[in-house]
C-alpha positions in Angstrom: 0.0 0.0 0.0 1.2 3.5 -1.0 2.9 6.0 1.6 1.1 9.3 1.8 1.6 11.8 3.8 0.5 15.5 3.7 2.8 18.4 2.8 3.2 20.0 6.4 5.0 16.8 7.1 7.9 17.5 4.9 9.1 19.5 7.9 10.5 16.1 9.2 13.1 15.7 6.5 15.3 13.2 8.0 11.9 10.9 8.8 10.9 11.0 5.6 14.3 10.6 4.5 14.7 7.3 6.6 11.0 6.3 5.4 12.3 6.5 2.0 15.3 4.2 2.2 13.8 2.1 4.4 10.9 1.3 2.4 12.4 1.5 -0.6 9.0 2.7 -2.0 7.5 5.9 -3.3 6.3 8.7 -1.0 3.2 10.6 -1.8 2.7 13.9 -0.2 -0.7 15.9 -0.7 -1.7 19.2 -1.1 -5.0 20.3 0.3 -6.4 16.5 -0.2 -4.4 16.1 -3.8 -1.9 14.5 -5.0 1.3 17.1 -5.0 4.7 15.4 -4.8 6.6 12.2 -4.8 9.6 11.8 -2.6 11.6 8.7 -3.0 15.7 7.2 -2.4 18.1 8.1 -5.2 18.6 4.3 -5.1 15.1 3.9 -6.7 15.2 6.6 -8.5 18.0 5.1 -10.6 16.0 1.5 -10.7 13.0 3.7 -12.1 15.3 5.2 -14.0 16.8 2.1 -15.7 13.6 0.5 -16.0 12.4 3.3 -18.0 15.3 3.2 -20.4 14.6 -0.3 -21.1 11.3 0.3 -22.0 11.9 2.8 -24.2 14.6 1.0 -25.7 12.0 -2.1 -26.5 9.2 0.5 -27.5 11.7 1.9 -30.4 12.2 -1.7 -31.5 8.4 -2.5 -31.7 8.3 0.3 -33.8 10.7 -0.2 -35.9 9.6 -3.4 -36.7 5.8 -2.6 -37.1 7.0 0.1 -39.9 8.7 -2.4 -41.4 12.6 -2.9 -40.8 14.0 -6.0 -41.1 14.9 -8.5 -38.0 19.0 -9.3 -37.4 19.5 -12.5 -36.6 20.8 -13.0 -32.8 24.7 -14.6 -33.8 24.7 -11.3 -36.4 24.0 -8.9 -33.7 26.3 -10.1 -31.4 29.2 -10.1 -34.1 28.4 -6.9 -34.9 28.7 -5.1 -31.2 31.8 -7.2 -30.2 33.6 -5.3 -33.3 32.2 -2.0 -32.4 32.7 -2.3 -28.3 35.3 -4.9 -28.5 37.3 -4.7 -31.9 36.9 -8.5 -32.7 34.3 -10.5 -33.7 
């Protein structure tokens, strides 16, 4: 279940800050009864972060393919990056 807490009590920075990494979850903080803010650990931040990439990363793929570019097969996409990150194949 979601954290929420109104805004007044982001006067108690190091609590929420503790919440945060403890829970390892998103905080929600209101604003006269509304969703306002979200306070969470850098650590999941970065995951959300990641995540994100990925899934923009797969949604450029799907569309690539639905307007029609042709599929590499997995051995020639692997030989291809080890030259260009490694040098070899």
């Amino acid at each position: 279940m979601p954290t929420i807490m109104p805004i007044r009590d982001l006067r108690n920075t190091s609590e929420i800050s503790e919440m945060a990494h403890k829970m390892q979850e998103p905080i929600f903080i209101t604003k006269n009864g509304y969703s306002d803010l979200v306070v969470m650990s850098a650590e999941l931040y970065d995951r959300f972060a990641r995540i994100n990439r990925i899934d923009q990363a797969i949604d450029e793929a799907e569309n690539e393919m639905a307007e029609g570019a042709e599929p590499v097969a997995l051995d020639t996409a692997r030989a291809s990056l080890d030259m260009k990150y490694y040098g070899k194949i």
